[in-house]
C-alpha positions as CSV (number, residue, x, y, z in Angstrom):
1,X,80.8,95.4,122.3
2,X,81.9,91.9,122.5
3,X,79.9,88.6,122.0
4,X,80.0,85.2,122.6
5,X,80.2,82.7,119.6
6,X,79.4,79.3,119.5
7,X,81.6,76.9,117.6
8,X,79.4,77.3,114.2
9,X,79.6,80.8,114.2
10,X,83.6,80.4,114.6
11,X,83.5,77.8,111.9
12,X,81.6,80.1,109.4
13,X,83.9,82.9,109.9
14,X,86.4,80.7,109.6
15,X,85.4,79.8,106.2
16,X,84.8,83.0,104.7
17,X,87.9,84.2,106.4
18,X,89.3,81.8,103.9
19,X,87.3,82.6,101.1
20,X,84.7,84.7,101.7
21,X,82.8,83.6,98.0
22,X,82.4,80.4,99.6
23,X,78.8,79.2,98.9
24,X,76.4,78.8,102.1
25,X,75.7,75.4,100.8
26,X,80.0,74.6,101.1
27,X,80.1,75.7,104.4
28,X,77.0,73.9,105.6
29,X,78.0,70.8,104.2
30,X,81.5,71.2,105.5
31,X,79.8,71.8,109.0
32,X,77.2,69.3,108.5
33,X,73.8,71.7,109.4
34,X,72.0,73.1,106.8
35,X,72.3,76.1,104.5
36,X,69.4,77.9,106.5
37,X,71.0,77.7,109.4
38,X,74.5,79.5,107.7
39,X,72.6,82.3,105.9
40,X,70.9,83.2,109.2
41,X,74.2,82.9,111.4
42,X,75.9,85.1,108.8
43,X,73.2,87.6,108.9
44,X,73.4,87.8,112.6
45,X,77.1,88.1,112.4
46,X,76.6,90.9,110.1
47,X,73.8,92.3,112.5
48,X,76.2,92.0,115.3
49,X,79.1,94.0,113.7
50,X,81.0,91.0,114.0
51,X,81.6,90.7,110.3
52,X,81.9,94.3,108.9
53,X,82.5,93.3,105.3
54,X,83.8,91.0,102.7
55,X,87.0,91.5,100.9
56,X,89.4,90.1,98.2
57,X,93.1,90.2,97.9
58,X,94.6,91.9,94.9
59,X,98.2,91.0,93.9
60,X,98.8,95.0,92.7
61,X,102.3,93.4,90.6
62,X,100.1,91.5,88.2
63,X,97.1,94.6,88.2
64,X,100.3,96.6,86.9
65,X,100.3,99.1,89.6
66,X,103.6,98.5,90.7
67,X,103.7,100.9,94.1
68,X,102.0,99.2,97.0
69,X,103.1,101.2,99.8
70,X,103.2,101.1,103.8
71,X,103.2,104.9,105.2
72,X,104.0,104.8,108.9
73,X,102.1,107.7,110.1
74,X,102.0,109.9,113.3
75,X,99.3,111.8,115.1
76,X,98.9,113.0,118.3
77,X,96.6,110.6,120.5
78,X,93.5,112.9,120.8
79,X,93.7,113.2,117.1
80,X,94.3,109.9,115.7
81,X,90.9,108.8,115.3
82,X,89.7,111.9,113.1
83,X,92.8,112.0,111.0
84,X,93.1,108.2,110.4
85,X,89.8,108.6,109.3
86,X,90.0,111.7,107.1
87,X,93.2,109.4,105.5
88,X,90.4,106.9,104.4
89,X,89.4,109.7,101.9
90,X,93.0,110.1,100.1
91,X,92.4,108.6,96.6
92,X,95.3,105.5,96.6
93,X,94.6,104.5,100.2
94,X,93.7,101.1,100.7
95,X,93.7,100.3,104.3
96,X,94.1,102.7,107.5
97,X,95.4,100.9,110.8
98,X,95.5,103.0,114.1
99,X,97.8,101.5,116.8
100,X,98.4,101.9,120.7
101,X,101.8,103.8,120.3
102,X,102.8,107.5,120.4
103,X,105.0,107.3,117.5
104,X,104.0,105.7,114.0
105,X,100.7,105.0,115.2
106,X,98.8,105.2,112.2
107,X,99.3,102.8,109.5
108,X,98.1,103.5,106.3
109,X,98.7,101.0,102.9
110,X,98.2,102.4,99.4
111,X,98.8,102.0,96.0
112,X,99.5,103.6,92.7
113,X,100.8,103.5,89.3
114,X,103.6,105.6,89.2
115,X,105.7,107.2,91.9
116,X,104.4,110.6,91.1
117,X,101.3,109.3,92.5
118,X,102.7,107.7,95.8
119,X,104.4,110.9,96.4
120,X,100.9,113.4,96.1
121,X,99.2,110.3,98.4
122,X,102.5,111.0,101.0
123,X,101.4,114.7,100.2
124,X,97.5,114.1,100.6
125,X,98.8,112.4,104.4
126,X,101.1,115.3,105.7
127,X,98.4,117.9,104.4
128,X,95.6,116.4,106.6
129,X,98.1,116.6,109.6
130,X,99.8,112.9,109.5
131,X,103.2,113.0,109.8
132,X,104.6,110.6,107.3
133,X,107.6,109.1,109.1
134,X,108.3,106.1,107.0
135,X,107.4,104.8,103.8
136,X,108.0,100.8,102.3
137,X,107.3,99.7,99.1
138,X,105.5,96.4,99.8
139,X,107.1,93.4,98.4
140,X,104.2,91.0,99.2
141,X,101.1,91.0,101.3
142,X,99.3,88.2,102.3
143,X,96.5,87.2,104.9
144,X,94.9,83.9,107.1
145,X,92.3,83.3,109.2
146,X,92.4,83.1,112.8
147,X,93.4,79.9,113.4
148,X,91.5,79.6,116.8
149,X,88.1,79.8,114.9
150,X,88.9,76.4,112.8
151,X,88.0,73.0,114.0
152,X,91.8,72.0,114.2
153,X,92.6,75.1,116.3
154,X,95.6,73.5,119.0
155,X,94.4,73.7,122.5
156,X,95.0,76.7,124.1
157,X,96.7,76.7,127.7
158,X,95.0,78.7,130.2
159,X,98.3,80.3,132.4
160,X,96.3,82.5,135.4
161,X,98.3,82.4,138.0
């Protein structure tokens, strides 16, 4: 379910979106209210489902596991769900993305050391009843944060015609 959220909660996501070790006491000070007020806007964030977790990045080149993969995955819509779920469970799989498309709808990213290792994952995927379609090394992987929760966001244009 949806929610509304006021420019301080869109500023504190923003932030942690960012950085998510950023200390309450940066943010509140960036925001100018206090640190009270950002521990108990997080926590009903968190309450809220709005913010589900915190995460880092990991380069994988400089971790020396050197396949960082991108399956492209398809299921059959009335089974997407379950089986993108059950691919959470794979040992190697780092992120599972569903999307609103028959074919390749199921995005899954992984990693492992060795390419014996990306091929049992690929395995692991076809076995639960994915069908691996494609499969990209990663060269780089980066994220942002939604630029419409910052204070500098650009005006948006309303077109409803």
């Amino acid at each position: 379910m949806g929610c509304s959220l006021d420019a301080v909660d869109q500023q504190i996501l923003y932030q942690l979106q960012q950085d998510s070790r950023t200390p309450v006491t940066a943010i509140a000070d960036e925001l100018n209210v206090s640190d009270n007020t950002v521990r108990n806007r997080i926590a009903k964030l968190e309450e809220r489902g709005v913010i589900e977790g915190y995460s880092i990045q990991i380069n994988y080149d400089h971790a020396d596991i050197p396949h960082h993969y991108l399956f492209i995955c398809s299921a059959r819509i009335n089974e997407r769900e379950r089986l993108a779920t059950k691919a959470e469970d794979v040992p190697g799989v780092l992120e599972v993305m569903t999307v609103m498309t028959g074919a390749g709808n199921v995005h899954i990213r992984a990693a492992a050391a060795g390419k014996a290792e990306i091929t049992h994952i690929a395995q692991q995927l076809d076995e639960i009843g994915l069908a691996v379609e494609k499969e990209h090394l990663i060269w780089t992987c980066s994220t942002q944060p939604f630029i419409l929760f910052s204070m500098d966001a650009p005006e948006q244009s309303s077109k409803s015609q």
